[in-house]
RODO-2510 file (C-alpha; in nm, 4 decimals, decimal comma):
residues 471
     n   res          X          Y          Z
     1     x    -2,7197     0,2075    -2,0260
     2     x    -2,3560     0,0648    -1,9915
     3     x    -2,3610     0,0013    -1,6714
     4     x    -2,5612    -0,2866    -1,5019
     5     x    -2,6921    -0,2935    -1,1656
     6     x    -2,9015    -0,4611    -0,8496
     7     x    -3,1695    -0,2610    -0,7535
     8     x    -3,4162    -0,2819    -0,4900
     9     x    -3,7684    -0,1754    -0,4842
    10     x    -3,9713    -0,0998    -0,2246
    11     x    -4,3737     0,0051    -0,2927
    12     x    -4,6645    -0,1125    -0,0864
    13     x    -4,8344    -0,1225    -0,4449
    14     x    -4,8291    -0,4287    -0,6505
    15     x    -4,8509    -0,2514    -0,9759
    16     x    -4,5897    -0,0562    -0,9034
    17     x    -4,3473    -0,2673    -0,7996
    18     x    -4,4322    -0,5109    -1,1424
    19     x    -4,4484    -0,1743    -1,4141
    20     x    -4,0581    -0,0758    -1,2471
    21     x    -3,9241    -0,4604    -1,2392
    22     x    -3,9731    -0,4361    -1,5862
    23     x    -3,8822    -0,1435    -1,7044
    24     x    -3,5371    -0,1837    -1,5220
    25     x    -3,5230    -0,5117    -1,6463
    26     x    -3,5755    -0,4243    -2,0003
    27     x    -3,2457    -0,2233    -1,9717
    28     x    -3,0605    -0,4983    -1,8195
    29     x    -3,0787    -0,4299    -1,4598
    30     x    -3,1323    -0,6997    -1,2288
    31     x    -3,4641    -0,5847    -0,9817
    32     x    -3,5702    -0,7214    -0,6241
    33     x    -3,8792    -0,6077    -0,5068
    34     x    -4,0339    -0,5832    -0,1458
    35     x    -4,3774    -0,4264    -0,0428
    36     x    -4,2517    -0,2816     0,3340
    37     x    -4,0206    -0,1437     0,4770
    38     x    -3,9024    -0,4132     0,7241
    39     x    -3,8412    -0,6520     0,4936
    40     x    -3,6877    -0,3742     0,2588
    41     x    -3,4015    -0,2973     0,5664
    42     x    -3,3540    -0,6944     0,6227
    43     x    -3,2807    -0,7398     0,2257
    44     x    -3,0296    -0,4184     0,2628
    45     x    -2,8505    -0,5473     0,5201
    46     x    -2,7941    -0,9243     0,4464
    47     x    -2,7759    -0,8198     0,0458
    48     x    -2,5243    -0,5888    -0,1681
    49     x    -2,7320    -0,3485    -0,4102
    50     x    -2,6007    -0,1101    -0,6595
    51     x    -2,9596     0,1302    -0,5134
    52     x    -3,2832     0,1311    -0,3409
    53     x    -3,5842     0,3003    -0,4634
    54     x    -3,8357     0,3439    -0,1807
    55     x    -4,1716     0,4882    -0,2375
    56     x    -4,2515     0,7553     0,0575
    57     x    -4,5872     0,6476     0,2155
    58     x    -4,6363     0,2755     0,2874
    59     x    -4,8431     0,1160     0,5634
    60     x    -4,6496     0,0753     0,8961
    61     x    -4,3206     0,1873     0,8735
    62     x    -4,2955     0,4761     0,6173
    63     x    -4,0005     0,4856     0,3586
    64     x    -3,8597     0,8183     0,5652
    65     x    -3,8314     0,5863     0,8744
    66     x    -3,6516     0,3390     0,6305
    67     x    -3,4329     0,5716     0,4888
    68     x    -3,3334     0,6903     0,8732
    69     x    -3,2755     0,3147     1,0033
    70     x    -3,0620     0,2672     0,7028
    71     x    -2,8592     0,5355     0,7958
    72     x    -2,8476     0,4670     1,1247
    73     x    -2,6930     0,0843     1,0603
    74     x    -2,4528     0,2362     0,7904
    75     x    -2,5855     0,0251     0,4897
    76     x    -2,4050     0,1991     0,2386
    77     x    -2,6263     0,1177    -0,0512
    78     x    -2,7625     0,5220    -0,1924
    79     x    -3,1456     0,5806    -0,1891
    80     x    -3,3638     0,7456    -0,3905
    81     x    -3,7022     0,8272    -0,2488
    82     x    -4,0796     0,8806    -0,4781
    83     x    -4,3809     1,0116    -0,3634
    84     x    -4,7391     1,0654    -0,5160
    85     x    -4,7953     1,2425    -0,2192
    86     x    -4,5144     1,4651    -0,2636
    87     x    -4,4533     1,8031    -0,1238
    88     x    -4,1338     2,0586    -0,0337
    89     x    -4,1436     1,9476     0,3634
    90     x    -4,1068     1,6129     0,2788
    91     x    -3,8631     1,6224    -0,0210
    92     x    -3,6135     1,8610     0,2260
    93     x    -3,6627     1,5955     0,5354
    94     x    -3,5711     1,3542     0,2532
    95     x    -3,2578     1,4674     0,1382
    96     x    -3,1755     1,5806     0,5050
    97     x    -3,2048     1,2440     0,6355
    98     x    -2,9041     1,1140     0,3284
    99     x    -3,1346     1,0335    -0,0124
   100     x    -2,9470     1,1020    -0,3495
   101     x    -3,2829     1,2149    -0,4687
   102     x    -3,6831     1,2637    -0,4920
   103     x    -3,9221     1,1480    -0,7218
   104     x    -4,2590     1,2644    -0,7813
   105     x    -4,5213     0,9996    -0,9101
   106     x    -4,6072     0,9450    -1,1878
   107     x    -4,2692     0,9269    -1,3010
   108     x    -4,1791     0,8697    -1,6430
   109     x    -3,9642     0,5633    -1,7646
   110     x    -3,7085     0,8033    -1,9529
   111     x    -3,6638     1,0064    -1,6099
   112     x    -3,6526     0,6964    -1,3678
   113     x    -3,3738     0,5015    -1,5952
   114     x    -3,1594     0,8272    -1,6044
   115     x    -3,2078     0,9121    -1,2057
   116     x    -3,0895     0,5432    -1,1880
   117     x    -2,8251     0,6550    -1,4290
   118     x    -2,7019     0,9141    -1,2622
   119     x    -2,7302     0,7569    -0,9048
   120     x    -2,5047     0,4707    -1,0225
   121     x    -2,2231     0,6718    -1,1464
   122     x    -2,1970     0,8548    -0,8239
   123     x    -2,2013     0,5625    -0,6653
   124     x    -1,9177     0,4712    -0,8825
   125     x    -1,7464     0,7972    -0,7829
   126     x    -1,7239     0,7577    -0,4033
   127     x    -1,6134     0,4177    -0,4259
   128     x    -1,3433     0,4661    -0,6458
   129     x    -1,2454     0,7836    -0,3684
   130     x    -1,2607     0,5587    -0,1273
   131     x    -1,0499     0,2930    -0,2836
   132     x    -0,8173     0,5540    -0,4052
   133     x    -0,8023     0,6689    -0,0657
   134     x    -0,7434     0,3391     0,1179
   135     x    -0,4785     0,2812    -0,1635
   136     x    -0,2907     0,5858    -0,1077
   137     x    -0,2864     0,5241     0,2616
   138     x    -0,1806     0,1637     0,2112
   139     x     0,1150     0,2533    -0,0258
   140     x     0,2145     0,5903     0,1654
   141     x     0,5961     0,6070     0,2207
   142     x     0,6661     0,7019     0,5486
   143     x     0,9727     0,8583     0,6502
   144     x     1,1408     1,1510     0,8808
   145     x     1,5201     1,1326     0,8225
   146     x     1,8099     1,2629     0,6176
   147     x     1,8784     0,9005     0,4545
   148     x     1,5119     0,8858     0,3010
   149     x     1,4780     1,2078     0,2287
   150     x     1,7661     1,1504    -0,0049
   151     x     1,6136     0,8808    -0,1900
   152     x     1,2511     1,0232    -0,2174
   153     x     1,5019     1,3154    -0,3832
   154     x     1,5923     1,1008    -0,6349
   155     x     1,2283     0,9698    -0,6672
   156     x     1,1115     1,3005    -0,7652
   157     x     1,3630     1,4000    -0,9799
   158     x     1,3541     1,0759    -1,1979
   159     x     0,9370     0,9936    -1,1540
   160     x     0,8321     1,2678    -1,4280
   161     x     1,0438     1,1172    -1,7387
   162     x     1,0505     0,8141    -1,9192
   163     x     1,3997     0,6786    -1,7455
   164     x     1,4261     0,3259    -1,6808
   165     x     1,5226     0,2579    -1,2958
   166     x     1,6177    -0,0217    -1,0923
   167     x     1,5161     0,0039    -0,7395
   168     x     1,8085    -0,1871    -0,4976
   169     x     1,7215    -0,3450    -0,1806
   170     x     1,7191    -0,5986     0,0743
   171     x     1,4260    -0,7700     0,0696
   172     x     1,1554    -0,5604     0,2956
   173     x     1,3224    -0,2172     0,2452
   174     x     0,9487    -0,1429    -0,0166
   175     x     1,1112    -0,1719    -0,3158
   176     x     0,7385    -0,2299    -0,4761
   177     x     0,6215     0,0967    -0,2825
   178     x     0,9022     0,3093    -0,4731
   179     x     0,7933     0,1787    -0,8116
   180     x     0,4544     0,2149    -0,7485
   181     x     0,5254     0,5895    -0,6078
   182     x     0,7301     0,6605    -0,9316
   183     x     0,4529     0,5457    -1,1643
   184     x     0,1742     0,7870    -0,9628
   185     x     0,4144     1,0793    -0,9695
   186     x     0,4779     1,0167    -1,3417
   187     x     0,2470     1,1350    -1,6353
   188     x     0,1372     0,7815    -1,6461
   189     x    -0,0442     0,7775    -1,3611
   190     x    -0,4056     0,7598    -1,4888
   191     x    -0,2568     0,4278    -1,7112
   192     x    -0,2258     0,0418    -1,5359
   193     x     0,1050    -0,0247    -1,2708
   194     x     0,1308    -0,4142    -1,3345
   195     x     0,3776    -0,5922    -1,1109
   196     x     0,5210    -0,9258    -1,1917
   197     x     0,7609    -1,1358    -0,9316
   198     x     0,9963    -1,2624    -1,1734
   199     x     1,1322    -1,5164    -0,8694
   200     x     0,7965    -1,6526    -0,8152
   201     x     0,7192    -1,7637    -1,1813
   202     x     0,8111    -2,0892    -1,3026
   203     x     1,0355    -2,0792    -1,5432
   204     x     0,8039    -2,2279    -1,8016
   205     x     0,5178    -2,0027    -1,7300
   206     x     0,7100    -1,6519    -1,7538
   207     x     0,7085    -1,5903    -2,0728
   208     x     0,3118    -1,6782    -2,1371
   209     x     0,2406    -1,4268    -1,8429
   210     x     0,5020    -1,1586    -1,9583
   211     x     0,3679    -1,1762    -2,3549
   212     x     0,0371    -1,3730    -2,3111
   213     x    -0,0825    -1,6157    -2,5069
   214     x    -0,3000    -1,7227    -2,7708
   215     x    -0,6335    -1,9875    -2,6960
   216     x    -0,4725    -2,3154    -2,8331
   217     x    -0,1044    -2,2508    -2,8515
   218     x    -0,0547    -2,5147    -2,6018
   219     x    -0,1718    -2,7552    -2,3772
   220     x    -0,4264    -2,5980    -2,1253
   221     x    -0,4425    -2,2726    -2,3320
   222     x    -0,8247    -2,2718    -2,3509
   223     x    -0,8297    -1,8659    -2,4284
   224     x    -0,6541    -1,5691    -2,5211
   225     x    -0,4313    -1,4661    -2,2390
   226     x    -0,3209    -1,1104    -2,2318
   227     x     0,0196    -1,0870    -2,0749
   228     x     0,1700    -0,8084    -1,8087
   229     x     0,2822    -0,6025    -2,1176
   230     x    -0,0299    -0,5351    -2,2319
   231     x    -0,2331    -0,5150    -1,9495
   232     x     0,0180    -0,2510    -1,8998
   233     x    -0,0280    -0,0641    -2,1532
   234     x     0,0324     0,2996    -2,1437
   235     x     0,1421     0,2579    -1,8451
   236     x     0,3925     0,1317    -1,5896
   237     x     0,4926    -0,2516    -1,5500
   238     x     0,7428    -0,3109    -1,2316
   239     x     0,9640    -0,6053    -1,3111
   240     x     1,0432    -0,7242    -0,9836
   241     x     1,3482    -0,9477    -0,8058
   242     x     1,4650    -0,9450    -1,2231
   243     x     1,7800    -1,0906    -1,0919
   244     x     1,6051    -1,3992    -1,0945
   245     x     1,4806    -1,4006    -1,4277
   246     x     1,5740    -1,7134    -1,6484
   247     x     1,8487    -1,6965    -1,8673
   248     x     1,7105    -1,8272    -2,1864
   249     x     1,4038    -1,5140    -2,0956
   250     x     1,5999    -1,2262    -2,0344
   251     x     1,7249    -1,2294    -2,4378
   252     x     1,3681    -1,1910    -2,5164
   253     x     1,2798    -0,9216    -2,2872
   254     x     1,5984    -0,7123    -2,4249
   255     x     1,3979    -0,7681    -2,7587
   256     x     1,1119    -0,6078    -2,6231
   257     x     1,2987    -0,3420    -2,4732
   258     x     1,4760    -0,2526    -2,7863
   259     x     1,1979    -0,3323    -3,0540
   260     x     0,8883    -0,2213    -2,8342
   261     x     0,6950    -0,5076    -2,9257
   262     x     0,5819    -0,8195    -2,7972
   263     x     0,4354    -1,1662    -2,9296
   264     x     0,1679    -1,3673    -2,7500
   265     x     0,2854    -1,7385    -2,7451
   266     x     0,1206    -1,8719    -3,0574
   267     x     0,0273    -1,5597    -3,2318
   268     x     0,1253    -1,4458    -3,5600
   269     x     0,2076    -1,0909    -3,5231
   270     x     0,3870    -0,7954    -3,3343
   271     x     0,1683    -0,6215    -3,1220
   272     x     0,3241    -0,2368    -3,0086
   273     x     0,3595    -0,1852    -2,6532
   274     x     0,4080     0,1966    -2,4988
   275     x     0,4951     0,1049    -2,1340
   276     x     0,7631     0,2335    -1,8849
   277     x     0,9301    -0,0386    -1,7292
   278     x     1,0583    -0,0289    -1,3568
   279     x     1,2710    -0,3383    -1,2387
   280     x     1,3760    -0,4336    -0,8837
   281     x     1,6256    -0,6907    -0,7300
   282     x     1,7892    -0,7659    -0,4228
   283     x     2,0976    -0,9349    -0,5947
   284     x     2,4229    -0,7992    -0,6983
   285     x     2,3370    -0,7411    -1,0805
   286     x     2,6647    -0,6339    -1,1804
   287     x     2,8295    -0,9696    -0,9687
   288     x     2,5697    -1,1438    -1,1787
   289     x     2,6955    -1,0038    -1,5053
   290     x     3,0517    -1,1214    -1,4401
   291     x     2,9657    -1,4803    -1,3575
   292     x     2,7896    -1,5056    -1,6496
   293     x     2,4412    -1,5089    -1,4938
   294     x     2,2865    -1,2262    -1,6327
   295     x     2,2967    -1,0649    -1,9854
   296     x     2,5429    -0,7540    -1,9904
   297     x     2,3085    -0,6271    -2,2671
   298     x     1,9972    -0,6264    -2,0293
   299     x     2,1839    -0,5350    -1,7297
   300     x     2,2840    -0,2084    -1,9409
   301     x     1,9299    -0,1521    -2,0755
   302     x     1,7555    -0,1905    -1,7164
   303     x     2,0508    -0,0555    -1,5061
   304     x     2,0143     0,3732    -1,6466
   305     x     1,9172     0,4855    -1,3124
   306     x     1,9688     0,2883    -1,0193
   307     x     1,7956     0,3477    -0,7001
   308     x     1,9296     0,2127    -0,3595
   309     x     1,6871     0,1523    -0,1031
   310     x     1,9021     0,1674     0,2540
   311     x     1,8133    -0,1115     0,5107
   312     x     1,6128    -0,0058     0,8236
   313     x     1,9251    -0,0718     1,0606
   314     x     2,0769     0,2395     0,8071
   315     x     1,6903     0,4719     0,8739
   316     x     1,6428     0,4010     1,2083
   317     x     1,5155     0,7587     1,2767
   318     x     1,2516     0,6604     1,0917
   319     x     1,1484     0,3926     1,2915
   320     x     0,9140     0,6041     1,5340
   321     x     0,7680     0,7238     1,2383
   322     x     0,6850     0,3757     1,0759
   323     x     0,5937     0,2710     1,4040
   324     x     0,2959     0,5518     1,4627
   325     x     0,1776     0,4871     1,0857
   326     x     0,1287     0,1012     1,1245
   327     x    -0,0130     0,1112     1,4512
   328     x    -0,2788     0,3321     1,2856
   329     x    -0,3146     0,1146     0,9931
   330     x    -0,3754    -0,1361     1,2627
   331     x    -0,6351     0,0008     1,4463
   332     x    -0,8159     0,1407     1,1711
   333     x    -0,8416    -0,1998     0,9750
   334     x    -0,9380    -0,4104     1,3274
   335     x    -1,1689    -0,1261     1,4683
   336     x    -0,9316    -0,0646     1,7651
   337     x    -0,8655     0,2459     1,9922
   338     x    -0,5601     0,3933     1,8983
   339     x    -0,2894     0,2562     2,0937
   340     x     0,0922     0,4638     2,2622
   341     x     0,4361     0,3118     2,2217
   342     x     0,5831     0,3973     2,5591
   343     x     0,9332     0,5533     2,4805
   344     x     1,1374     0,2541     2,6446
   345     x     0,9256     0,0312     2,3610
   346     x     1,0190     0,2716     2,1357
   347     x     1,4157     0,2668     2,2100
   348     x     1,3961    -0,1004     2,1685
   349     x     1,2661    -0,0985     1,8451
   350     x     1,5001     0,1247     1,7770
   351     x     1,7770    -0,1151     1,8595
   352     x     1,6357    -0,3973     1,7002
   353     x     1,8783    -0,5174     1,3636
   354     x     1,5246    -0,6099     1,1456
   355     x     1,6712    -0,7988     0,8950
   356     x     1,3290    -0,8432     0,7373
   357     x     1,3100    -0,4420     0,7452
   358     x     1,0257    -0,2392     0,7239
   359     x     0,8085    -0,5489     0,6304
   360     x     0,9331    -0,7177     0,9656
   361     x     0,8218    -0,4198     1,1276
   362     x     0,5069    -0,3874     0,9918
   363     x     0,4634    -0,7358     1,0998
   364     x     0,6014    -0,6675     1,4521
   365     x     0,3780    -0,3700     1,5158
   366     x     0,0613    -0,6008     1,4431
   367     x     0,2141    -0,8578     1,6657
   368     x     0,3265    -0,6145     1,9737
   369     x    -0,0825    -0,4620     1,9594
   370     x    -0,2084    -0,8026     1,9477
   371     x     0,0057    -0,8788     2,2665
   372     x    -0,0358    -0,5565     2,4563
   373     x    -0,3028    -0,5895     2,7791
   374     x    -0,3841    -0,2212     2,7988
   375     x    -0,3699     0,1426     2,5679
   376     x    -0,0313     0,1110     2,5393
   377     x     0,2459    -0,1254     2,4473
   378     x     0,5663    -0,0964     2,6476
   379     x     0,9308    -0,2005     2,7015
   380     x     0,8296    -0,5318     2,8525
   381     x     0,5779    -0,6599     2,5403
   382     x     0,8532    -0,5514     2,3319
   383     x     1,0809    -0,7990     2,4948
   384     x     0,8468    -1,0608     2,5281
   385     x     0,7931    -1,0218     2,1300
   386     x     1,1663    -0,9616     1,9868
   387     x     1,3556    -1,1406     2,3291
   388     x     1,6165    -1,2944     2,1255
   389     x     1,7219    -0,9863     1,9187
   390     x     1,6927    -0,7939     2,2610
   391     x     1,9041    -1,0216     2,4081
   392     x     2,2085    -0,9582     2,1645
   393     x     2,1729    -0,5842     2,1399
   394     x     2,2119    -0,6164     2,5144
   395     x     2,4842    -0,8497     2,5376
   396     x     2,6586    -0,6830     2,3067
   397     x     2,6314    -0,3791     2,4818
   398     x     2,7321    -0,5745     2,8546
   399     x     3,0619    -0,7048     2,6158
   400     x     3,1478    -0,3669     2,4979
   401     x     3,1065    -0,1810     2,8628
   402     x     3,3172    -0,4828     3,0435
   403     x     3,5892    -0,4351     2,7894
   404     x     3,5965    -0,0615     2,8645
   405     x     3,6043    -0,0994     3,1944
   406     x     3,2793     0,0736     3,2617
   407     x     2,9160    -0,0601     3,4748
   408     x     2,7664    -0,3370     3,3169
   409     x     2,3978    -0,2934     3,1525
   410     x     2,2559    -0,5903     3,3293
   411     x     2,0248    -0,3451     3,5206
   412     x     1,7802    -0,0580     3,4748
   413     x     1,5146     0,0590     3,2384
   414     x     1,5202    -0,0411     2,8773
   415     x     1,5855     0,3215     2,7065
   416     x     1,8678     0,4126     2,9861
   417     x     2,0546     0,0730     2,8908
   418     x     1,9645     0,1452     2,4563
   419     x     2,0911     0,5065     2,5449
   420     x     2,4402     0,3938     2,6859
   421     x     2,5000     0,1106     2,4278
   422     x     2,4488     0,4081     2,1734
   423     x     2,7066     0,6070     2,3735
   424     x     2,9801     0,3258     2,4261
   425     x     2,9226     0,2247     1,9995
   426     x     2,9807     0,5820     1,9132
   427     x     3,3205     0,6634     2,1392
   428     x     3,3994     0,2918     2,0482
   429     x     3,3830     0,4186     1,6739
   430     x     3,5130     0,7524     1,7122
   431     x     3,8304     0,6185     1,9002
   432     x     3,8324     0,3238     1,5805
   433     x     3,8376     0,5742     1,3344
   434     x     4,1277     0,8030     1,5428
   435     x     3,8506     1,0844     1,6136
   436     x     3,7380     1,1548     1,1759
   437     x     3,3662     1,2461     1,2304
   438     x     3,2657     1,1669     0,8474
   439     x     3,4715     0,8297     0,8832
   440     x     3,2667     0,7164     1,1987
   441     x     2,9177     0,8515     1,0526
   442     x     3,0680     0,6015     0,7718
   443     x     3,1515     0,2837     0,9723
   444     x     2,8215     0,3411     1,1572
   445     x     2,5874     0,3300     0,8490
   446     x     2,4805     0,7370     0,9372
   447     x     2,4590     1,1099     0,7464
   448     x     2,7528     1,3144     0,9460
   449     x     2,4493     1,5339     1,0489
   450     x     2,2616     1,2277     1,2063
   451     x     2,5674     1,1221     1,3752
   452     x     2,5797     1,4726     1,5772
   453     x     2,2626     1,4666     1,6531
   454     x     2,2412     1,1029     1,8171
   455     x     2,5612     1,1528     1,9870
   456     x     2,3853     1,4891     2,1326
   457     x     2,0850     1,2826     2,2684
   458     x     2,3686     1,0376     2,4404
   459     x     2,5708     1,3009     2,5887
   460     x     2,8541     1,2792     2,3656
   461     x     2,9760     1,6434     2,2444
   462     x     3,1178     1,5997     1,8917
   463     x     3,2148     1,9388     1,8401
   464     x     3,4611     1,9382     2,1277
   465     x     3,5494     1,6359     2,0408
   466     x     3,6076     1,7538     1,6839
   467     x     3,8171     2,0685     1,8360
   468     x     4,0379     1,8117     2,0512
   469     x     4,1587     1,6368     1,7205
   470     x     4,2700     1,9786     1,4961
   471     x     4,4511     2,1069     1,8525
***
């Protein structure tokens, strides 16, 4: 059998427990036994095993009453129940109360080892769901706007070819999450996605963990290293912050990228690569280029399709949507009751710059459920959280009012005070940009269509206002 696992025994028979030690252990296995039940549940839960094999009737506790307590204290570990005793009542009760199957005694060795088999690979099954579905939910893009629904456009249209694309962004905006979306919407999504921080490699260390090396090539080389390329192979690597790539490395990942082929450190011959490469940066490439800081041959190889991720200040009707998803992520990873932004909290986050973006959110969301005293976080643990960007958005807003001559915002609830900054910004804009709707959705970072909307929620009627300017 390939695969090796920990299993547990449990028989109130000495024999037993001695004839299936050994057989398991003649395949490789690795076999704890136990002769009750009690001590078979207080092995379970203070040890990981792969499965448990409990024989039916025991002295005491019975393995049925085992199999239920096991249950009961979610110990995840699948059982398989064997009886010599066996009959259809107690087989049904058995697989009713959660075992992945029943044995009847005398069992033969070739049937045991492929019930084990059989057990282990299912076992193997769910976890990789479950992984795959904690993954998924980790790495879900969330969005509900215009602005991202553009990009994730672009996403889809570019994830099912083999198109090289550099992802744009201010650090925070998920560049990672876009390349790792593109590789699982892509037909190399059963192949690796290998990342590599190209900013958080020394210099002298990149090229050993983009190409690998071979045991000996130099000092501290004590094996065979297989670099991100291959690991990759087949698959997707994601090249990330490549705008900080050394100079003297960059020529030799344009070789790769031309040739298809890499060479460990120390070895003596090509080795073919078939990967997709995805790159990231939050630099100006094409600034780079001129100043002589990156290769214009690269930059032209990496730079086919490039993908801008906007800032959070320019998706902020996204935020309530970000904020709902972490605060579930939250609770579900610290066992908390779900928890309710109040919609004052909400309008502040809303207002908030985030210059760390959605990662800052994240961050803040953890921080503003750590600091909330009841089901709900509001207005006031915002503030006491963010006060200093709260304070600016606010004094900005009290500087724009007292230049227009209108009430200061030095009073009243949160979202009423967020609401009229919005309103002043806007007609501040509009009158800027002598009344040119796209020009002010422009200077404001918006879609034209988001602009009429938010200046609907703040009372501002575009439309007439629109109407006024062609009289």
């Amino acid at each position: 059998m390939a695969q090796k696992a920990h299993l547990l025994i449990v028989d109130d028979e000495a024999n037993t427990l001695a004839s299936l030690a050994r057989a398991f252990r003649l395949e490789g296995h690795e076999a704890t036994v136990c002769d009750s039940a009690n001590k078979a549940l207080e092995l379970a839960k203070s040890q990981s095993f792969d499965l448990i094999l409990s024989d039916v009737v025991m002295p005491g506790k019975d393995g049925l009453a085992l199999l239920e307590e096991l249950k009961a204290q979610a110990v995840p570990t699948p059982v398989v129940m064997m009886s010599g005793q066996a009959h259809i009542e107690m087989a049904v009760r058995a697989t009713r109360l959660g075992a992945l199957d029943f044995l009847e005694k005398p069992i033969s060795t070739e049937k045991l080892l492929l019930t084990v088999e059989n057990a282990l690979k299912l076992g193997r099954l769910e976890r990789e769901n479950r992984d795959l579905a904690r993954r998924l939910g980790k790495h879900e893009i969330v969005w509900k706007g215009e602005t991202t629904r553009r990009v994730m456009a672009q996403v889809e249209r570019v994830a099912a070819s083999e198109t090289r694309v550099c992802i744009l962004g201010e650090t925070g905006t998920g560049k990672e999450l876009v390349a790792r979306t593109l590789h699982e919407r892509s037909p190399r999504a059963g192949a690796p996605f290998v990342t590599l921080n190209c900013a958080a490699v020394p210099a002298e260390l990149i090229e050993s963990e983009l190409f690998g090396h071979e045991k000996g090539s130099f000092t501290g080389a004590a094996a065979r290293h297989l670099g991100k390329f291959e690991q990759a192979q087949h698959g997707t690597i994601f090249l990330d912050e490549i705008g900080d790539m050394p100079f003297a490395m960059q020529a030799k990942l344009l070789r790769v990228l031309e040739e298809g082929e890499i060479e460990r450190i120390g070895g003596e011959r090509a080795i073919a690569v078939d990967v997709r490469v995805v790159v990231a940066t939050h630099r100006d490439l094409e600034a780079q280029v001129r100043d002589g800081k990156f290769r214009q041959d690269l930059f032209h190889r990496i730079y086919v399709f490039p993908l801008r991720l906007p800032p959070l200040r320019e998706r902020r009707e996204d935020i309530p949507a970000l904020v709902e998803h972490f605060a579930a992520q939250v609770s579900a990873t610290n066992g908390w009751k779900p928890m309710r932004f109040t919609a004052d909290a909400m309008a502040a986050l809303e207002a908030h710059p985030w210059p760390g973006n959605v990662r800052e959110l994240r961050n803040a969301v953890e921080r503003l459920m750590l600091l909330a005293t009841s089901n709900e976080v509001t207005a006031e643990v915002v503030s006491q959280a963010l006060p200093a960007s709260i304070a600016i958005a606010l004094g900005s807003a009290d500087s724009a009012f007292a230049g227009s001559g209108s009430a200061s915002l030095s009073a009243g609830p949160l979202a009423d005070r967020v609401r009229a900054f919005e309103r002043q910004t806007i007609l501040t804009e509009l009158k800027r940009n002598h009344h040119q709707i796209s020009n002010t959705a422009r200077s404001l970072g918006l879609e034209r269509s988001h602009l009429y909307k938010k200046a609907e929620q703040v009372g501002i009627d575009l439309k007439a206002v629109k109407n006024e300017r062609e009289r």
